[in-house]
C-alpha positions as CSV (number, residue, x, y, z in Angstrom):
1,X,21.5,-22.1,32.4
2,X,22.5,-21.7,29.0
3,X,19.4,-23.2,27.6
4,X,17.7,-20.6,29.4
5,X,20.1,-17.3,28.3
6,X,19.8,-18.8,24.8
7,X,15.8,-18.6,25.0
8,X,15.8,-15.3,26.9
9,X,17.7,-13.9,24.1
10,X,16.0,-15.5,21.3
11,X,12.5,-14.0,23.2
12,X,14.0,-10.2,23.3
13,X,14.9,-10.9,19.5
14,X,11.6,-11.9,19.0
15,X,9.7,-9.3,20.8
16,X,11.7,-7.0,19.1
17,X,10.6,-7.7,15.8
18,X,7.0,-7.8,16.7
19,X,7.5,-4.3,17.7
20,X,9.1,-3.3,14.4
21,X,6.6,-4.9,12.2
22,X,3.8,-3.4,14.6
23,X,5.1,0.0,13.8
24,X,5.3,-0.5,10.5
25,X,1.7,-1.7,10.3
26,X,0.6,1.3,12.0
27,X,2.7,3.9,9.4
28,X,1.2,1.6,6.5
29,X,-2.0,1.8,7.7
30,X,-1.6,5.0,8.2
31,X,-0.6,5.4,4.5
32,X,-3.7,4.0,3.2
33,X,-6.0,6.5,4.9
34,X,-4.0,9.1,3.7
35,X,-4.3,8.1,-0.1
36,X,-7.7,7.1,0.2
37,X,-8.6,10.4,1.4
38,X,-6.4,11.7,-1.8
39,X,-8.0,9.7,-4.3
40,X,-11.3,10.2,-2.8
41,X,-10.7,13.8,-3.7
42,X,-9.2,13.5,-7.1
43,X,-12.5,11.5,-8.0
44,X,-14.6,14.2,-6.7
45,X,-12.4,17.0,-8.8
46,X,-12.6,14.8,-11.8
47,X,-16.4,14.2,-10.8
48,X,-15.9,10.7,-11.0
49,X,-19.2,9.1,-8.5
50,X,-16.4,6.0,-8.0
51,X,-13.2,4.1,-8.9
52,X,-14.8,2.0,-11.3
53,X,-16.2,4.6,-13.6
54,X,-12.6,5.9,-13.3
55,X,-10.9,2.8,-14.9
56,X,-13.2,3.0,-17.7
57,X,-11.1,5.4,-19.0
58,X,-7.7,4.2,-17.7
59,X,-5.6,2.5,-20.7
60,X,-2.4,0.6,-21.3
61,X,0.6,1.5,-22.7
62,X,0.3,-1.6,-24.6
63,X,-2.9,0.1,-26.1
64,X,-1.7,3.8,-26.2
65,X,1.5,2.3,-28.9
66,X,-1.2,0.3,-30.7
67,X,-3.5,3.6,-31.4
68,X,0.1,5.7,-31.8
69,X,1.0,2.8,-34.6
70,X,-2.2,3.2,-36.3
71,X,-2.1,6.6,-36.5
């Protein structure tokens, strides 16, 4: 009967979690729709046609203190 109480509660623990990392799934997923549909619209204010032609002009800081130093 212990065995049995012992399972039961390892089961409720389990299901538990399940239902917390479903719910988090959901607000994540959630999340990326959201910022999507925000950087779907600062591409079309910036008149960017995608992501890609975006980076081309995205830099690192590495490289912004190399031009700074040459300067």
């Amino acid at each position: 009967m212990k065995e049995k109480t012992k399972a039961d509660q390892d089961l409720a623990g389990i299901s538990a979690a399940i239902k917390t990392l479903e719910s988090t799934l959901q607000i994540q997923q959630n999340d990326v729709k959201t910022l999507k549909l925000k950087l779907e619209k600062k591409l079309e204010e910036k008149k960017f046609l995608n992501v890609e032609e975006m980076l081309k002009f995205v830099v690192s800081e590495d490289k912004l203190l190399e031009t700074e130093k040459d300067n």
